[in-house]
N, C-alpha and C positions, 0 to 999 in steps of 0.2 A: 817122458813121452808127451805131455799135457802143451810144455815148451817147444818142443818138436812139429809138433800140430799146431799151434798158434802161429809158427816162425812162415810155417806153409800157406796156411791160410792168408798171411799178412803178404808171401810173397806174390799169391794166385789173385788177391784182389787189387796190388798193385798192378800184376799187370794189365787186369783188365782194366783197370780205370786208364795206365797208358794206352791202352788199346781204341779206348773210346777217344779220348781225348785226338789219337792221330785220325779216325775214322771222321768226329767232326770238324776237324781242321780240314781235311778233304773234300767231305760235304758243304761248306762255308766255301770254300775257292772256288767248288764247283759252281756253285749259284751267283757269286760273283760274278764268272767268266760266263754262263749264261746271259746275265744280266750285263754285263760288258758288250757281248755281241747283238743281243736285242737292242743295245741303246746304238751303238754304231751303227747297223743296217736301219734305225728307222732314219737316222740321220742320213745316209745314204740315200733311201729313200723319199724324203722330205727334199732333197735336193735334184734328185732327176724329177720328181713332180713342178717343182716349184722351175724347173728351165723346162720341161716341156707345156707348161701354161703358160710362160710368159712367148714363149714362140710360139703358139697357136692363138694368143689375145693379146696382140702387137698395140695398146690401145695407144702408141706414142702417132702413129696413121689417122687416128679419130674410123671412126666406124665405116664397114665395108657397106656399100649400100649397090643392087644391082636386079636387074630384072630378070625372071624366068620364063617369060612369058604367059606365068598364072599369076603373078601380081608381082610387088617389088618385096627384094629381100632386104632388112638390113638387120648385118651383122655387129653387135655390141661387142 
């Protein structure tokens, strides 16, 4: 009986430690592939900012400079 009972217990805590081991294998890929897409979108990001400043501060023109009629503007 003693054998019987040891055989079970030995087989109940294998498989929960399999059980862990797939659950944090899942967890780990998950945070990966979160961190995979937070790095790709900032890059994304990083790149429609960095072309929508360079076409709003064209500085290859040298600066805009022009009157409004309440003094002169110029643009840097």
């Amino acid at each position: 009986m003693e054998n019987l009972r040891a055989i079970i217990v030995t087989v109940v805590g294998l498989g929960i430690a399999a059980l862990m081991v797939v659950v944090m294998a899942t967890v780990g890929l998950a945070v990966i592939g979160v961190a995979a897409v937070a790095g790709v979108v900032g890059l994304i990001a990083a790149k429609i900012s960095q072309r929508n400043r360079v076409k709003n501060h064209d500085r290859r023109h040298g600066p805009r400079v022009w009157n409004d009629g309440h003094g002169t503007i110029i643009d840097m």
